[in-house]
SEVOPA-937145 format. One record per residue: residue in one letter; x, y, z of N, C-alpha, C in turn. Coordinates in steps of 0.02 Angstrom, whole numbers, plus 32768, in hexadecimal, padded with zeros to 4 digits. Atoms other than C-alpha are relative to their C-alpha. Layout:
! SEVOPA-937145
AXYZXYZXYZ
...
! end
This chain:
! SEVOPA-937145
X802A7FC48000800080008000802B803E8000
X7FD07FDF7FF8803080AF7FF37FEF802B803D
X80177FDF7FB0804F80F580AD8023804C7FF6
X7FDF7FC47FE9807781A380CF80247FFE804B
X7FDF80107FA480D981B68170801380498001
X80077FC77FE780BB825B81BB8053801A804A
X7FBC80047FD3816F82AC8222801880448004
X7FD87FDA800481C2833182547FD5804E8014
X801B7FC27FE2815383D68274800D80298020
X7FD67FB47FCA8168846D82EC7FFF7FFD8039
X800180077FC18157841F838880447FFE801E
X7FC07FF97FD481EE84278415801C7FA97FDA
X7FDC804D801A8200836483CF80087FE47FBE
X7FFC7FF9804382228384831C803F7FDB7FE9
X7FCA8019801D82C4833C830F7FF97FB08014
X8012802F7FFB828B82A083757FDB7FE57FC4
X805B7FFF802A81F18297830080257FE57FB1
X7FDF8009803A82638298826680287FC37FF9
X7FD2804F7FFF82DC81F582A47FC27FC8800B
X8026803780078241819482D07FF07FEF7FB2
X80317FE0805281E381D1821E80397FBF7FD9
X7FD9803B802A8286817081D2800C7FD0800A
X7FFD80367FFC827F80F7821D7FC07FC28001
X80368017801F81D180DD820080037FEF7FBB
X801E800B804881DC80EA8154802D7FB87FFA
X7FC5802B7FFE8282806F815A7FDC7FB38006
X801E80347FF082167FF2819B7FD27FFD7FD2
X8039800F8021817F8001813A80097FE67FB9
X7FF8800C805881E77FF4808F80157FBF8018
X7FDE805D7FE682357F5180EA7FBA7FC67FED
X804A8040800681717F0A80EF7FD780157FC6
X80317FF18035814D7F44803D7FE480257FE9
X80277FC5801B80F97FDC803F800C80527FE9
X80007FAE801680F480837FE38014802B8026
X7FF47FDB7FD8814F80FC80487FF5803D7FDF
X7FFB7FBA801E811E81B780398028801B8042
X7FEE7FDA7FCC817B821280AF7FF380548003
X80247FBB8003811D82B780E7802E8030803F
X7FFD7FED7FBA817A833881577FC78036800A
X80297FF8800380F38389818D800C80657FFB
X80037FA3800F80C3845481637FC980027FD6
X80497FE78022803B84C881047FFB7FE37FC6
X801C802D803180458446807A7FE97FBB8010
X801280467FE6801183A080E37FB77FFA7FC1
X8050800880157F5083AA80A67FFF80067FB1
X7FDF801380607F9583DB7FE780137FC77FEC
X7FBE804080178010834E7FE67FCF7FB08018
X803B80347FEE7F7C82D9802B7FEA7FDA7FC7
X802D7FFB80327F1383007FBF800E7FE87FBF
X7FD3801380367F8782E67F3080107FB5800E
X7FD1803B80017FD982437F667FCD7FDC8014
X803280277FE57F2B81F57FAD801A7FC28022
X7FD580457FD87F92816C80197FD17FD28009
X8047804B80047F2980C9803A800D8012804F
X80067FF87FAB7F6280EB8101802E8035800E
X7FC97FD87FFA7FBF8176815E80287FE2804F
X7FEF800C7FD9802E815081CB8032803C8038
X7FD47FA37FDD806B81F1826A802E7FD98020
X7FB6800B7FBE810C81FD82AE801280388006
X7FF97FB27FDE80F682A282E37FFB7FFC8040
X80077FF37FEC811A82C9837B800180348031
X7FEB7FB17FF180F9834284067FA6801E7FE9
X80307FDE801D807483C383EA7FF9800B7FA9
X800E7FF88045800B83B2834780067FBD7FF6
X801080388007803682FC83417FDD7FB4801E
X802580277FD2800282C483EE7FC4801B801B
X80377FEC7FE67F758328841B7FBC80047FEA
X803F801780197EF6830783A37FF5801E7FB8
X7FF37FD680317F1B8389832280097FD47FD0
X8010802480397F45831582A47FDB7FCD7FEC
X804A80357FEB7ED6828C82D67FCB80167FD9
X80318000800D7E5482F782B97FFD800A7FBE
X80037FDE803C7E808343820D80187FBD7FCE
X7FDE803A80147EB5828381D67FA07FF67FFA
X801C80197FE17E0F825D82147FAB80247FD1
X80217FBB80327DB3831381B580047FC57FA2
X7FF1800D804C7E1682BC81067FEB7FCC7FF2
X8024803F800C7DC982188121804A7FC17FEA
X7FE1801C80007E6B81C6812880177FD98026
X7FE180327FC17EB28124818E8027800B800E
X7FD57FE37FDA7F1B813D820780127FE5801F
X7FE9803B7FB47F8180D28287800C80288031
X802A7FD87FC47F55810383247FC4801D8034
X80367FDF7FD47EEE814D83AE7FE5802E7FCC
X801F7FE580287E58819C8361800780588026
X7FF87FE27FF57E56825183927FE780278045
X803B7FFA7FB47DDA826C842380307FDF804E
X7FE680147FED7E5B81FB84738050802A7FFC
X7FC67FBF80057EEE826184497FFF80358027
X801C7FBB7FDC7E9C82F08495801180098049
X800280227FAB7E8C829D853A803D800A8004
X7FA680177FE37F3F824B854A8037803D8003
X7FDB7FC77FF77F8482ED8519802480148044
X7FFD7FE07FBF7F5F834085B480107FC88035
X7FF1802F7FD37FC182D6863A7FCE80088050
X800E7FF07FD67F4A832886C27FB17FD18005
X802B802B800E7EBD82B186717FEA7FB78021
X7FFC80497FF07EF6820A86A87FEA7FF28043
X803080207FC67EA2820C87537FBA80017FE9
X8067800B800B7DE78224871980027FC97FC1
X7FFC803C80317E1081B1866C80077FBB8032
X7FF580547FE17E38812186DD7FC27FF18046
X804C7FFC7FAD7DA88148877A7FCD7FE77FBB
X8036802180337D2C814486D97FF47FC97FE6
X800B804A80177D6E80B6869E7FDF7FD2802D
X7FFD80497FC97D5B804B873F7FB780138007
X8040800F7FE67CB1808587647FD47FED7FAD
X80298017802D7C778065869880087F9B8006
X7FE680457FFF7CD77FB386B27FED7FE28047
X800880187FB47CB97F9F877D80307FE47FFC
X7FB8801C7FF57D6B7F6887728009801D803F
X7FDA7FF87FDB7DD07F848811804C80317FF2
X7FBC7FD680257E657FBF87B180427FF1804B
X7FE080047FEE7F0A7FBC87DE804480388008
X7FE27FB880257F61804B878E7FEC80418033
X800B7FBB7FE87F7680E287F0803480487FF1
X7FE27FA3801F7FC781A087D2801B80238046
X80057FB57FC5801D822288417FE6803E7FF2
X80177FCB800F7FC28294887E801A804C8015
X7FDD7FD380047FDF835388607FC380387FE8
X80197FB4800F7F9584058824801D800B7FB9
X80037FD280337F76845387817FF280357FE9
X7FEC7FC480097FA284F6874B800A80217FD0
X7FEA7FE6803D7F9C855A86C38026804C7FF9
X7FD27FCE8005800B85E486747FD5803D8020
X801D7FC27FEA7F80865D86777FF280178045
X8005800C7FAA7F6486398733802E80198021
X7FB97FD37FE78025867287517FFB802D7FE7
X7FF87FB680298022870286D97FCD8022800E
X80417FCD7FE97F79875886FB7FE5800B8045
X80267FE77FBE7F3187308799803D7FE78035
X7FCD80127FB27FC9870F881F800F7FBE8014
X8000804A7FDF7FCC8661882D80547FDF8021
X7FAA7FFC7FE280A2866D883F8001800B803A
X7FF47FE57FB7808086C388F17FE17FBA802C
X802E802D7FE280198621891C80467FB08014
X7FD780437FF580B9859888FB80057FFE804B
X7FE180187FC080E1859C89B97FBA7FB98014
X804780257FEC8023853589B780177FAC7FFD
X7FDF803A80108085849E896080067FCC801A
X7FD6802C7FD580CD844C89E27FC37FC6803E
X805680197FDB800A84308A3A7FDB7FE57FB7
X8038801A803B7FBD84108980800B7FDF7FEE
X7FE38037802A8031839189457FFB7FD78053
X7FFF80497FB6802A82E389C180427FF78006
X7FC480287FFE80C782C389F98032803C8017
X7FC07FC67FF88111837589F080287FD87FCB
X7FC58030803C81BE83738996801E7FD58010
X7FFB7FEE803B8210835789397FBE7FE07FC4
X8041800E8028818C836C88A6801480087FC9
X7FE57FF480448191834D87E77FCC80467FE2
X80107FC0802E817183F487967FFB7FDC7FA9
X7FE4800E804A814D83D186D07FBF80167FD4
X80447FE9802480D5841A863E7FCD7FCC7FF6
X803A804A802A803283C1862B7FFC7FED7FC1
X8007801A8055803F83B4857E803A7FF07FE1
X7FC57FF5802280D18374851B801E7FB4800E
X7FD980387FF5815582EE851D80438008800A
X7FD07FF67FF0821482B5852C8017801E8032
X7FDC7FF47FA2822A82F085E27FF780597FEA
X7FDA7FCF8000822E8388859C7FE2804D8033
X800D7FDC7FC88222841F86287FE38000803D
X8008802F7FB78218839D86B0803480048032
X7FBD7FE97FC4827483C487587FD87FDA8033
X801A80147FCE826C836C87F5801880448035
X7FFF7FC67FD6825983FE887980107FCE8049
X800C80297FCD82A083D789297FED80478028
X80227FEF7FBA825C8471898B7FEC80457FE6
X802D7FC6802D81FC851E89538036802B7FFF
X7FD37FDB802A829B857F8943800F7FE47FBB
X7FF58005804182AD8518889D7FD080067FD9
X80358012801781FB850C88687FEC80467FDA
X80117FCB802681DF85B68825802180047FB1
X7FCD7FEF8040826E85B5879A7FE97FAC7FCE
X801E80338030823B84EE87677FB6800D7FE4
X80527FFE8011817C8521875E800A802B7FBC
X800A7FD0803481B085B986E1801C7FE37FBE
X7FFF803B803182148533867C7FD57FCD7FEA
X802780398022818F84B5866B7FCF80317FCD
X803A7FE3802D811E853E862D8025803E7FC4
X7FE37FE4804B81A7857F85AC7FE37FB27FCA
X802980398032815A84D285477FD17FEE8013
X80578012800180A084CE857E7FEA8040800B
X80277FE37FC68019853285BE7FF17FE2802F
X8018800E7FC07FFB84E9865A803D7FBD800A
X7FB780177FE48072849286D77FC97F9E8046
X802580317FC6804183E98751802A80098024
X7FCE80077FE1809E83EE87E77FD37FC68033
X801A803F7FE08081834B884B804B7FCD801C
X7FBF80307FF380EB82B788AB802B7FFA7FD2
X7FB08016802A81848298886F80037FB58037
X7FFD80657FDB818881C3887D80497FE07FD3
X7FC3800D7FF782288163888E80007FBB8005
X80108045800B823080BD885E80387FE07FB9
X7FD08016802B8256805187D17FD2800E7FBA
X801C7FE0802D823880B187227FF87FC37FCB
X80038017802F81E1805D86A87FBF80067FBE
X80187FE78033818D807385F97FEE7FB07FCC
X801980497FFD81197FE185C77FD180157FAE
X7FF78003803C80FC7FE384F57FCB7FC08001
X804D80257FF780437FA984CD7FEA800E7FB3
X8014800580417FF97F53841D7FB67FF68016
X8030801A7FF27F547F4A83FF7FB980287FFC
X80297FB57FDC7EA97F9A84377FCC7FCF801C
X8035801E7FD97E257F7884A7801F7FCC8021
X800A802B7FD07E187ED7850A803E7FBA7FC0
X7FC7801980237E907E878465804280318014
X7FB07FF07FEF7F1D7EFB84A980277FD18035
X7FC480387FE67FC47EA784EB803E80328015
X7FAE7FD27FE5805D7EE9854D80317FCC7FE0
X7FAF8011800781047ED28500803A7FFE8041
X7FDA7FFF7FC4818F7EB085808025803A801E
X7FFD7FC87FE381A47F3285EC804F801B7FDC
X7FB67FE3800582407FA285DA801480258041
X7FE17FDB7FD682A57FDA8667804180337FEF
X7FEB7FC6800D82F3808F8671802280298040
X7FAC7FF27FC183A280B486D2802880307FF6
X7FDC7FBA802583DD816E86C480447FFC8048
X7FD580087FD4848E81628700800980388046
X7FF97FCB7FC68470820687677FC3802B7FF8
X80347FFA7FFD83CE8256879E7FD47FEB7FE8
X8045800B800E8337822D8739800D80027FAE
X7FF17FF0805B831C820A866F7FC380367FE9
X80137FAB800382F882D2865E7FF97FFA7FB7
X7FF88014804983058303859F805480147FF8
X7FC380047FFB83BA832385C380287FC07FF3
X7FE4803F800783D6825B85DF7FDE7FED7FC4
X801E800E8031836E82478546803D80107FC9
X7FE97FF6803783EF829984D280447FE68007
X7FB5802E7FF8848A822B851B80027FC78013
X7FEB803A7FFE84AA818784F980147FDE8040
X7FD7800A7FC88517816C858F7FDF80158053
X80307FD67FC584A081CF86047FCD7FE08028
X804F802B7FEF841381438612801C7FA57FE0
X7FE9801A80048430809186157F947FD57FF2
X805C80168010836F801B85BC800A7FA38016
X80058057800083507F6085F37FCB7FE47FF6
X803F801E801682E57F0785997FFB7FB37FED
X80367FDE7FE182847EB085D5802F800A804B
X7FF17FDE7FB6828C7EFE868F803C7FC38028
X7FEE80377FDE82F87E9587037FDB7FFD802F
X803280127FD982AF7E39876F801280118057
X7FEA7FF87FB483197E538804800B80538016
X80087FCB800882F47F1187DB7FBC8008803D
X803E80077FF282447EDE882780107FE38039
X7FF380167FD382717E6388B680347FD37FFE
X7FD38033801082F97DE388DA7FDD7FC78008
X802F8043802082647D5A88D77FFC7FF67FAC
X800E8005806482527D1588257FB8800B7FF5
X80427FFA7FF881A97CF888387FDE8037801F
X80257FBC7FE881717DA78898802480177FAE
X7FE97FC6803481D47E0287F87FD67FEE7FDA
X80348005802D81657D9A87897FD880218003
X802A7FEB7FD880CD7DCA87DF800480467FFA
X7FFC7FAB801A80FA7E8587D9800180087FCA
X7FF77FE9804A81337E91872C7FB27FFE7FDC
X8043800E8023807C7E3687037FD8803A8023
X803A7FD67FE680207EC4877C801E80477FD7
X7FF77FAA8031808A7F6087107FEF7FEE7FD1
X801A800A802A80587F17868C7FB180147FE5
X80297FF380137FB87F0B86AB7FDE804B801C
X80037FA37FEE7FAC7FC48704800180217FB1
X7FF27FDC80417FEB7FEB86527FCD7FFA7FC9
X803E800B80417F5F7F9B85EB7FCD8033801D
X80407FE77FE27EE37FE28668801C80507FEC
X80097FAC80087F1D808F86467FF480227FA8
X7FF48004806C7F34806A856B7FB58009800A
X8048800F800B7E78802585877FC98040801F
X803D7FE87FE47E2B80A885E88013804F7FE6
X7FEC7FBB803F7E75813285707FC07FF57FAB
X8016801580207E2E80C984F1801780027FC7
X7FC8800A80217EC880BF84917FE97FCF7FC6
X8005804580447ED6805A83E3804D80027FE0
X7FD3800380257F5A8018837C80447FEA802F
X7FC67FFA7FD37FF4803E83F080148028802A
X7FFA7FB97FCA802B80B2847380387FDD803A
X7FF180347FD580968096850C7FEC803E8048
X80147FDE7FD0808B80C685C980327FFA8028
X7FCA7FEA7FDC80FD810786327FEE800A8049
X802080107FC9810580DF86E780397FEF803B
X7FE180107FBF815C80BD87937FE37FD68029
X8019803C7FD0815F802087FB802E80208048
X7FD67FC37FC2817E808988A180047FC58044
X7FCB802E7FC681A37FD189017FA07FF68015
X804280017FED80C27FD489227FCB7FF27FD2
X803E7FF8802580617FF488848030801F7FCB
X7FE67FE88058807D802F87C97FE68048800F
X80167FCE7FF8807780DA87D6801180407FAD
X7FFD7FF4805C8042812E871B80058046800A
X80007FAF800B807681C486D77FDE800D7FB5
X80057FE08048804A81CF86207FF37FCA7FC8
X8004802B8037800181708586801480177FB0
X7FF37FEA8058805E819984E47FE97FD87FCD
X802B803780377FF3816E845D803180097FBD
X7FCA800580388086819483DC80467FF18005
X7FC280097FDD8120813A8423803880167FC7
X7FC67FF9802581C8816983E6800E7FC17FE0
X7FF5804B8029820F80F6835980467FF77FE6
X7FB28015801C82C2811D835480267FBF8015
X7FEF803C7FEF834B80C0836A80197FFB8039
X8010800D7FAB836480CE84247FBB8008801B
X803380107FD082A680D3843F7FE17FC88011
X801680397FF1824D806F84AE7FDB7FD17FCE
X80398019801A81B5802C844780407FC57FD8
X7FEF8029803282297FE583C680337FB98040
X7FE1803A7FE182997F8684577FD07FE18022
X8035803E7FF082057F3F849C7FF07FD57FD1
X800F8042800681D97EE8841A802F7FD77FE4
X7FD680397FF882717EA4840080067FC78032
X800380337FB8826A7E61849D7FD27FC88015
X803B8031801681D47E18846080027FD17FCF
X7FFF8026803582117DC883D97FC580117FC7
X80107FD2801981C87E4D837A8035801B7FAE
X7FC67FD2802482087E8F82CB7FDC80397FF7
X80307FC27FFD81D47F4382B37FEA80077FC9
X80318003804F81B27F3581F57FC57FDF8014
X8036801C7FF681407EB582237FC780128015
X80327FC37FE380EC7F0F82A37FD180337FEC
X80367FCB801580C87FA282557FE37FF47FB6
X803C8009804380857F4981B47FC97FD5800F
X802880077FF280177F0A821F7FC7802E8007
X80307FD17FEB7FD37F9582697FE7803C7FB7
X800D7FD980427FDB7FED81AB7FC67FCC7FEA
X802B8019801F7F6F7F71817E7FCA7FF18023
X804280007FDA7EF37F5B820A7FDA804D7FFB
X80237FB780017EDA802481EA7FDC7FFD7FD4
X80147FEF804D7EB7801081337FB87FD57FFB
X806080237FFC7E2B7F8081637FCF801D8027
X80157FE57FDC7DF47FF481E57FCD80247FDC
X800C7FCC802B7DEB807A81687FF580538035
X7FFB7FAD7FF07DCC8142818F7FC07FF88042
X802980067FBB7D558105822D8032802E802A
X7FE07FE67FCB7D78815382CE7FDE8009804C
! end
């Protein structure tokens, strides 16, 4: 078929966006199919239109590729698409979402759930800039559970990027004005300490499946977007070790199977399709979720693709699956 593969745009993750994009296409010509490669600008909807693709495939990411924006205008052109439909995009965007998406779920499902979030305060720019809300940070330390240290970071966005862990309100003013140089609005909430991991999910609905977890080892503080751009900075094990989890064999099992399924329960109650992954902390108690990226990175240090190696996974394969479950799908949504 002929796929378009959408990359590269004006978001803060444009250069990310561009190594996945090739390596999307890399793969897709591996399983046969028509590569168009689109970077994206005020000719996308021209160059559509013109090239009529049988499916499109985004590797945009960042704002415009994760928030629904193209979803929806994929969605306007009557074109297939791999991926979360856009209504869903919308949601996941906003990281401040994922407690009421997952309460809804359990009471539409009467599940129990397992999956839980730290909790925290949301804040927007206009809130600091117009009405005073800066004179209010000393409130922090009573609004967040735990007190500090607290993760400061924009609700919207990806790659760590203008994420700080705050340890006491002399720092919290200068990280808050950084997170909201890349959003409007800021979450500040626990900061959880555990063992980082990022759990890479095929599928949709009640047919989705976790790939083997990935564990995430930043040789010094936290994988910020600083340890993101150095090799040497962050150390990936995939899948997780087990003695990461407990020195029982059998308790590590047992955990790995409850982040797991913390992780479906948060894909499913987004109402995720196709692929996505979820990002999360086993804080030594419970899976504790931060975020469902419904457009995982696809380079060649990102996770998604070493999971499914780890799966015994090839990624051509993969994604001429999911190119081709879109195209039977068709322009639904």
């Amino acid at each position: 078929m002929k796929v378009a593969v959408l990359m590269g745009g004006k978001s803060f993750e444009r250069e990310v966006s561009l190594a996945s994009g090739k390596v999307v296409c890399a793969a897709l010509e591996e399983a046969g199919h028509k590569v168009v490669p689109l970077d994206t600008n005020g000719d996308l909807v021209p160059t559509l239109r013109s090239e009529r693709p049988d499916v499109v495939y985004n590797a945009l990411h960042g704002k415009h590729g994760e928030d629904g924006t193209i979803q929806s205008l994929l969605e306007f052109l009557g074109l297939p698409f791999v991926g979360s439909p856009a209504s869903v995009c919308h949601r996941a965007w906003n990281k401040d979402a994922l407690h009421s998406s997952l309460e809804k779920y359990r009471d539409i499902t009467g599940e129990e759930g397992i999956a839980s979030w730290p909790q925290g305060v949301y804040i927007t720019k206009d809130a600091f800039k117009d009405m005073g809300a800066a004179t209010a940070l000393d409130m922090v330390a009573d609004r967040v559970i735990g007190g500090y240290p607290v993760c400061v970071k924009p609700a919207h966005g990806g790659s760590a990027l203008g994420v700080h862990k705050v340890d006491s309100q002399e720092e919290l003013g200068e990280a808050v004005l950084d997170a909201l140089s890349y959003d409007e609005a800021v979450n500040i909430e626990q900061w959880v300490d555990g063992v980082e991991v990022s759990v890479a999910i095929l599928g949709t609905g009640w047919d989705a499946y976790a790939l083997p977890p990935v564990e995430i080892v930043a040789r010094e503080g936290f994988f910020d977007a600083e340890a993101r751009m150095h090799e040497d900075a962050v150390e990936f094990f995939c899948p997780l070790r087990p003695e990461s989890l407990s020195p029982d064999e059998g308790t590590a099992h047992a955990i790995r199977q409850e982040i797991e399924r913390a992780a479906l329960e948060v894909y499913r109650a987004y109402g995720a399709r196709d692929l996505g992954r979820v990002d999360l902390m086993w804080d030594g108690g419970s899976a504790r979720c931060f975020e469902l990226d419904v457009c995982p990175g696809m380079t060649e240090r990102s996770l998604f693709p070493a999971a499914c190696g780890a799966a015994g996974l090839s990624l051509p394969k993969v994604l001429d699956t999911l190119v081709n479950e879109a195209y039977a799908r068709g322009p639904r949504f």
